[in-house]
N, C-alpha and C positions, 0 to 999 in steps of 0.2 A: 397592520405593520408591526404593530409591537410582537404579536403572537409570531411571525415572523422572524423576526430578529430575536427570539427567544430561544427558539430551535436553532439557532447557532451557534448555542453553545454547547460547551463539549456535554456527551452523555453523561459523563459522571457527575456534571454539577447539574441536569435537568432533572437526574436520579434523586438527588439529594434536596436539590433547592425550587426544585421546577414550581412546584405545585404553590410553593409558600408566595414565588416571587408574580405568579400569575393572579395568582386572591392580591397580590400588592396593587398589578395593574388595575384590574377589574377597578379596586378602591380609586384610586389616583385618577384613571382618566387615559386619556390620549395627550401625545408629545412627549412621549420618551424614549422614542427609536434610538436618534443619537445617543443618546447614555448606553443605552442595552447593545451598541453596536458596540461602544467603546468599550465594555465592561466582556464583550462575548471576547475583545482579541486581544484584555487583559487577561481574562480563565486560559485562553487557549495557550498564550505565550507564556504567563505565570501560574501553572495552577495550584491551588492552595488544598491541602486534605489536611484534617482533625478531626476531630475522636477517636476514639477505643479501634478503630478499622483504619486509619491513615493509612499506616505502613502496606497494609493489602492494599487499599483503592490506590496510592503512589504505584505498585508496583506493577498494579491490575493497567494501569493508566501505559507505565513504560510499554509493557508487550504489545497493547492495541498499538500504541504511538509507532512503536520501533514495526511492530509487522505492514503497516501502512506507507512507514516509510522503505520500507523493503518494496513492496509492491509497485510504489511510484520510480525506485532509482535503481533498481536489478535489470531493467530493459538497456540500459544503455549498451552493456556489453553486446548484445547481439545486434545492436544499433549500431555499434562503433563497429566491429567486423564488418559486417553489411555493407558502410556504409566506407570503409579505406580499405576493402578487400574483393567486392562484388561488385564491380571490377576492380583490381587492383592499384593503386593507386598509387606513384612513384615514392620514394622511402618509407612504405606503409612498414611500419614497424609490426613485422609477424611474432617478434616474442613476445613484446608487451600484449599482444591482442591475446595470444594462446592464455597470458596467464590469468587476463581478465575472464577467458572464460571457463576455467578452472576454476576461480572465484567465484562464477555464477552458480555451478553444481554445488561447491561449498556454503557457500552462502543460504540454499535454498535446504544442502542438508541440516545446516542449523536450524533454519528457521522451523522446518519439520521435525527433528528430533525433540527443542524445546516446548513446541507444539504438542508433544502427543502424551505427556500428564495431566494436561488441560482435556484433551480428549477424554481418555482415562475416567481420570477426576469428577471433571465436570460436562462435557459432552453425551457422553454416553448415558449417562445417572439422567440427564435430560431426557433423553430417547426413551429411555424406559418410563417414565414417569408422563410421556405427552406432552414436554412444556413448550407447544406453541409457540408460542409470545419470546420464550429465548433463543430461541433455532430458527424462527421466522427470517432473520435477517440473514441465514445462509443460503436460504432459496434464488435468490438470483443468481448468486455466483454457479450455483446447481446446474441450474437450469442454462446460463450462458456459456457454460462448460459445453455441452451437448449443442447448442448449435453453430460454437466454434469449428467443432469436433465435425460437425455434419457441412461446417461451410468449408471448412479446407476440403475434406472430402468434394465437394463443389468444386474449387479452384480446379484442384489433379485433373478429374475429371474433364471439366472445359479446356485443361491444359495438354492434355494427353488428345484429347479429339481437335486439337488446334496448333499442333508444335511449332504453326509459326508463328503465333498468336506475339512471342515476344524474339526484337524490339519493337514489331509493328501488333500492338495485342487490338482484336476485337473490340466491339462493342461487347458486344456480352462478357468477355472477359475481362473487359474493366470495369463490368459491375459486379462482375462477383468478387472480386477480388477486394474492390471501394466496400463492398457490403460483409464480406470478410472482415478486414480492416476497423471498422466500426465496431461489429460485435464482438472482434476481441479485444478493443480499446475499451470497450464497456463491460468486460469478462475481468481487464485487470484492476480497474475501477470497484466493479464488485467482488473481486478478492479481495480488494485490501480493505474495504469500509465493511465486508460483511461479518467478518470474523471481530474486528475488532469492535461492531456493535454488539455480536452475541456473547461478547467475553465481558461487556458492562452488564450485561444481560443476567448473564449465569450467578456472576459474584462468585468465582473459586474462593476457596479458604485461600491461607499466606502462605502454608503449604505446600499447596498444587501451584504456586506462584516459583516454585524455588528454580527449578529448572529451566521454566519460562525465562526467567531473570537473566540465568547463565545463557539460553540460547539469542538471547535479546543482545548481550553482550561481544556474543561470538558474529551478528549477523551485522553490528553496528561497526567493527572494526573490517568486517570484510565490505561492508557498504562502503565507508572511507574508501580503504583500498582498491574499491574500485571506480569510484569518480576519481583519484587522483590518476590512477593507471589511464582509465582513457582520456580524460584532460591530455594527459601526457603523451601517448599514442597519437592524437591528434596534432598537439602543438608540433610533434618531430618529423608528422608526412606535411608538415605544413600546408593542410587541408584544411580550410576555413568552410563548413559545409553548414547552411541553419538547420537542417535537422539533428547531425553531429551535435552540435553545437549548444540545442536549447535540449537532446537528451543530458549531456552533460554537465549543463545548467541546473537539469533535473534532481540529475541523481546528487550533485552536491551539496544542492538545497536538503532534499532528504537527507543525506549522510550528517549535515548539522543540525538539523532537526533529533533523528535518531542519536548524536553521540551526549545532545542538551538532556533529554530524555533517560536516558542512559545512566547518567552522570547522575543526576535527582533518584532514579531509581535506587543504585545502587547504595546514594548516602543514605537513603531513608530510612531512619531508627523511630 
């Protein structure tokens, strides 16, 4: 259990502390879960960097933090359309949706622009060199791309040979669809944890962090902006729907996550 509860904490302190605090248990014994739980969701919620590298692992920490949270709270827009537009839904506010999803392209060109010195930087230099063990953790997302990609292709398909399929859809059709749904809930899942474990991975200089920093910034205010726009889309069609609802929940949870994050980033001298 301890070994357990030890892996949850964030990569940057297993990086730095893992190995010291695991020769501590070995010594000590069993019965210290509790502690190691409380101590993983103090690192998470407060986390501390010193030495000569702070200022990098701080900044290193914000971009994992903020791209993670971008992955969990960018869905809402096409969730919020989807969901007071398909079918449309009596004072479904069409300008506020248009602009959330204007945001969403935005949002995502930040997130890839500040993304690609890190590529550059440190990605590529990996590639050339074999490093396994850093790049490892982007293999899923890889790999779950491809059979997203091959399961919508499924859907069309079943879709196009069943056009009545919907509102009265098949069996078959609602398992590719249920089976769709799942691999790409686990496609966004390994976007956002895989990137931002190969970036604890890599260790960029503070450098190849600079831009990172700014696109982190650019992606945290369009995050905001966009849980408060569909909050607000929703409260005006006065559409009380739980999936509406707990996306929204989502994406605002992440947008104060990413602005907490953000904000530490930014002071970090």
């Amino acid at each position: 259990m301890s070994a357990w509860a030890l892996r949850l904490y964030p990569p940057s302190f297993r990086a730095r502390y893992g190995a010291e605090v695991q020769a501590l248990l070995q010594d000590l014994g069993g019965g210290h879960t509790a502690d190691l739980l409380r101590g993983a969701a103090r690192a998470w919620l407060r986390p501390a960097f010193s030495g000569s590298d702070a200022v990098r692992r701080r900044r290193q920490a914000t971009a994992a933090t903020v791209w993670v949270a971008w992955c969990a709270g960018m869905l809402v827009a096409p969730a919020m359309s989807r969901d007071l537009l398909d079918p449309p839904v009596r004072h479904a506010p069409r300008g506020l949706l248009d602009v959330t999803q204007v945001l969403f392209v935005a949002g995502w060109a930040a997130a890839l622009l500040g993304a690609l010195p890190l590529v550059v930087a440190a990605v590529l230099p990996a590639i050339a060199r074999r490093d396994g063990r850093s790049l490892r953790p982007l293999l899923p997302a890889i790999g779950l791309a491809a059979v997203v990609a091959a399961g919508l292709g499924a859907v069309l398909l079943v879709r196009r040979g069943h056009p009545g399929s919907w509102p009265h859809p098949s069996v078959l059709f609602a398992a590719v669809v249920l089976a769709w749904l799942v691999s790409f809930l686990a496609f966004v899942v390994a976007l956002g944890l895989g990137p931002a474990a190969a970036l604890v991975r890599l260790e960029p200089r503070t450098s190849a962090l600079r831009w990172p920093m700014l696109g982190s910034v650019a992606v945290t205010l369009v995050l905001a902006a966009l849980a408060a726009l569909c909050g607000a889309a929703m409260a005006r069609a006065g559409y009380l729907d739980p999936v509406g609802g707990i996306a929204v929940a989502v994406a605002c949870g992440a947008a104060a996550v990413a602005v907490v994050s953000t904000t530490r980033g930014v002071l970090a001298r």
